[in-house]
C-alpha positions in Angstrom: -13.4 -16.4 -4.7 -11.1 -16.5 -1.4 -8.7 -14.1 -0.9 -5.0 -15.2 -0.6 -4.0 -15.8 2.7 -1.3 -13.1 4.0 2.1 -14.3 4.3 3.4 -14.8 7.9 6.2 -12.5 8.8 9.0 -14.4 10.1 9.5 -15.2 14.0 11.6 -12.0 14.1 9.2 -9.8 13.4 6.1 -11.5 15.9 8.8 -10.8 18.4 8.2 -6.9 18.1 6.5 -5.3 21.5 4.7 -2.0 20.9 6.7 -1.5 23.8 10.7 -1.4 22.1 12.6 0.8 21.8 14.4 1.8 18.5 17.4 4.1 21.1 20.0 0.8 19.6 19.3 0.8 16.3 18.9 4.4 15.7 22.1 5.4 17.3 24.0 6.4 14.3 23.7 8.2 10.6 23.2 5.9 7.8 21.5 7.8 4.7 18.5 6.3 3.7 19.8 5.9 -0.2 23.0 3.9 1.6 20.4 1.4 3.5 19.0 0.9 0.1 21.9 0.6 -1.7 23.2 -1.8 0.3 20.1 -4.0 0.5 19.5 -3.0 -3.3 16.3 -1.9 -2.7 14.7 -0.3 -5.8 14.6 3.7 -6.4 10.8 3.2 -6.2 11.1 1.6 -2.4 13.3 4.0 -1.2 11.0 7.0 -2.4 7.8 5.0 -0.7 10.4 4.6 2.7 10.9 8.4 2.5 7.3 9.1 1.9 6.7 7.3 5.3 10.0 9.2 7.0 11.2 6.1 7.5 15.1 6.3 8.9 17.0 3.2 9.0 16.8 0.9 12.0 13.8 2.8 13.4 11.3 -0.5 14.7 8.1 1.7 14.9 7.7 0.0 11.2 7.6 -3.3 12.0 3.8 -2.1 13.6 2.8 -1.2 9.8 -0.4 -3.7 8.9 -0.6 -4.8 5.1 -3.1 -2.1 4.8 -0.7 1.1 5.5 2.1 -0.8 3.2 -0.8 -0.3 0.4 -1.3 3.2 1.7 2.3 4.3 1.5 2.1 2.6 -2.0 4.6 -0.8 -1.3 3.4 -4.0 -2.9 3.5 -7.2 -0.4 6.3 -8.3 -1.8 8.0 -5.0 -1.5 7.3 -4.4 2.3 8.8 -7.8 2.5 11.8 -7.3 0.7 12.2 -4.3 2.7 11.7 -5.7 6.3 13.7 -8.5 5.5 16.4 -5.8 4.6 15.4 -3.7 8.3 16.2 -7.1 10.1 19.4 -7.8 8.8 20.3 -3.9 9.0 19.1 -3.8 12.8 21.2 -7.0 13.7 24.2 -5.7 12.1 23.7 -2.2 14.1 23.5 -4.4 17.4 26.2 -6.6 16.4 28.3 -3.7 15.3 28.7 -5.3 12.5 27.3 -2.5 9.9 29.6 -1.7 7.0 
């Protein structure tokens, strides 16, 4: 029996250079628990997220294969959930936009 195929990640995320930066989104001081809240990401992602010392807007993430999600202990559709969340919270840092 064939495995399921792995989702694509959206054209955002294929855009990622091992090369970026994360200096504009990780110029400021938003908690962890207050990215979460706001993208209501469950208690059980953001303890995974700190397990990883993941801090909001940092793009060295987006490098994570399906295989360290599984590591860190996120489901597919977790990591999805949550990079769908980093996107919007990245843009809204660039656009100054982040409330």
């Amino acid at each position: 029996m064939a495995s399921p195929a792995t989702p694509t990640p959206p054209p955002h995320a294929q855009s990622v250079s091992t090369f970026s930066s994360p200096g504009t989104t990780m110029s400021h001081e938003v908690l962890l628990s207050d990215f979460c809240a706001k993208y209501r990401l469950t208690t059980q992602t953001q303890e995974k997220l700190a397990t990883l010392d993941y801090t909001p807007g940092n793009k060295l993430v987006e490098l994570l294969s399906e295989a360290g999600w599984k590591e860190a202990g996120l489901s597919v559709l977790a990591s999805h959930s949550f990079l769908v969340a980093h996107w919007k919270f990245c843009d809204a840092i660039c656009n100054g936009t982040w409330e």
